[in-house]
N, C-alpha and C positions, 0 to 999 in steps of 0.2 A: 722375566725369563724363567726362577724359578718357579712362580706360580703355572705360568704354560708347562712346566715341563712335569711336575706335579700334577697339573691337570691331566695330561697327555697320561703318565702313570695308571693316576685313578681310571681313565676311560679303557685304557688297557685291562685292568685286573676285571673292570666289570663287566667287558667283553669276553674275559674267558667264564666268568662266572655264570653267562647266560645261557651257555648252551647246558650247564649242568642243570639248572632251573629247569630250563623249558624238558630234558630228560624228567627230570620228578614228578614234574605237571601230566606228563603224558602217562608216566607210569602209573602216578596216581586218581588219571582221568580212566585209564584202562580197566584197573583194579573197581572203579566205582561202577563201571558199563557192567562188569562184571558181577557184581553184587546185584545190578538193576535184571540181567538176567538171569540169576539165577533164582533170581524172587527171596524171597524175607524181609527184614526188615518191615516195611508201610505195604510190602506186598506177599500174597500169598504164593506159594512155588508148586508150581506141577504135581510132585507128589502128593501133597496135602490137601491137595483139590480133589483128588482122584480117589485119596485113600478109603478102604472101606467102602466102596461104591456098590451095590449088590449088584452081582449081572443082573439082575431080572430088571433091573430099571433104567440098562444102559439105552433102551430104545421108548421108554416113559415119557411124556411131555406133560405137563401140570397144564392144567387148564388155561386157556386163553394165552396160551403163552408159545413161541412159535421153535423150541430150542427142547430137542432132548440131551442129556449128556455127551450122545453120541453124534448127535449134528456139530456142537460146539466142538467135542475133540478133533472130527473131523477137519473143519472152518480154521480151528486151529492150527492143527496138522497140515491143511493143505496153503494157509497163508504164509508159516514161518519159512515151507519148504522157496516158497516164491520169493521170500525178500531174501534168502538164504543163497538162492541162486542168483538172481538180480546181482546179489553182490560180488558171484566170484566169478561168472560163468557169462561170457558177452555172446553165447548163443543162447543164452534162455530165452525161453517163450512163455509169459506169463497166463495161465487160464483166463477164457473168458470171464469177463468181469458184469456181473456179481454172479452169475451162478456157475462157475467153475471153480466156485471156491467154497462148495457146499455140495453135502453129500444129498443123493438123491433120496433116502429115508432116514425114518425117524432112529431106525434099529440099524447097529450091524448086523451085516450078515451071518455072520458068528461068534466064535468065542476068538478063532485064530485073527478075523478083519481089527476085531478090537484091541488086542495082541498087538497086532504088526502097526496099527495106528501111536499106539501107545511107544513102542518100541521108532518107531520113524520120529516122531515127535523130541523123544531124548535126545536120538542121534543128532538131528538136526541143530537141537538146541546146543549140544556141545560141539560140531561143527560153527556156530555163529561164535561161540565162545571163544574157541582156537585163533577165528579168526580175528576178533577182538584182543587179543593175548599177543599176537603177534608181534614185535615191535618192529619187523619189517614192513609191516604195513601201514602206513600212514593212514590215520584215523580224519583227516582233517583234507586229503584228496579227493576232489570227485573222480567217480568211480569214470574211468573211462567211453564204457558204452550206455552212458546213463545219461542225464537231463538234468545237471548240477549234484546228483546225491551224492553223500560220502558215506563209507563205510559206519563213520560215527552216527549219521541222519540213520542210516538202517538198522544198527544195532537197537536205535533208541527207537523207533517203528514197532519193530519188532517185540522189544517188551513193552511198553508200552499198551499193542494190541495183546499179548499176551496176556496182562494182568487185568485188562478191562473185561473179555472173556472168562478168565479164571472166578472173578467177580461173579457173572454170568451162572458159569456151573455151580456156584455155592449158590445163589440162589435158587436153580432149580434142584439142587439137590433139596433146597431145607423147603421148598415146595411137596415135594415129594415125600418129605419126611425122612430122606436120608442123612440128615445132614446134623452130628453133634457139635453143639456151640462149646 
């Protein structure tokens, strides 16, 4: 009788003990999505891809090779915007696939197209952030007007595609020779 009641005990304490766990786990799954977008660590981050970039070679393509900086920002800019929505918005409509997700030249159009790319791209990225941060959102739900994905599959989508791209533009920059090691 004492050992059931003992046992009964211990199955208690570590019934309340779990839900503080699985809080840590989550906070500390959040905190790592976190870090994966915002690049560093094993990956390079937005800024440091871009930094130093001369305009004159934002519409440059290196030989044989089918990517100027400004196609990639683009590609980029217009994919995060997609999973970004995907996640929160049950009337998105995603671009035709594959080429609604690429800009139609090599160049932008100007200084401001490059600007607003630039600037849509951050925003966006800290809108995924936010929503990754959140801890009313469960990370581990499928997203309701989705096809199984959850929040957490898209965060990790998302940078994922980011840093294989930002790869990308460090290659074409050091193509081009803008690029210091």
């Amino acid at each position: 009788m004492a050992k059931r009641a003992s046992a009964q005990a211990v199955s208690k304490s570590q019934a309340a003990v779990r839900p503080e766990i699985e809080r840590r786990a989550h906070r500390s799954l959040r905190q790592h999505l976190l870090e994966l977008l915002r690049g560093g660590n094993a990956h390079l981050n937005f800024e440091e891809a871009l930094a130093g970039l001369p305009p004159t070679l934002r519409g440059e393509r290196p030989h044989e090779l089918p990517y100027s900086p400004w196609r990639l920002l683009e590609h980029m800019r217009i994919a995060q915007w997609d999973i970004l929505e995907f996640s929160r918005n049950p009337k998105h409509v995603s671009p035709e696939f594959p080429a609604g997700y690429w800009p139609d030249s090599d160049a932008p159009p100007d200084d401001k197209a490059w600007q607003q790319s630039v600037r849509q791209f951050r925003d966006d990225l800290k809108a995924m952030q936010a929503l990754v941060e959140d801890p009313s959102i469960d990370l581990f739900a499928p997203i309701p007007h989705g096809e199984g994905q959850t929040l957490l599959r898209e965060a990790l989508l998302l940078a994922d595609h980011n840093a294989y791209h930002l790869g990308q533009l460090v290659t074409v920059r050091r193509l081009l020779g803008a690029w210091e090691s």
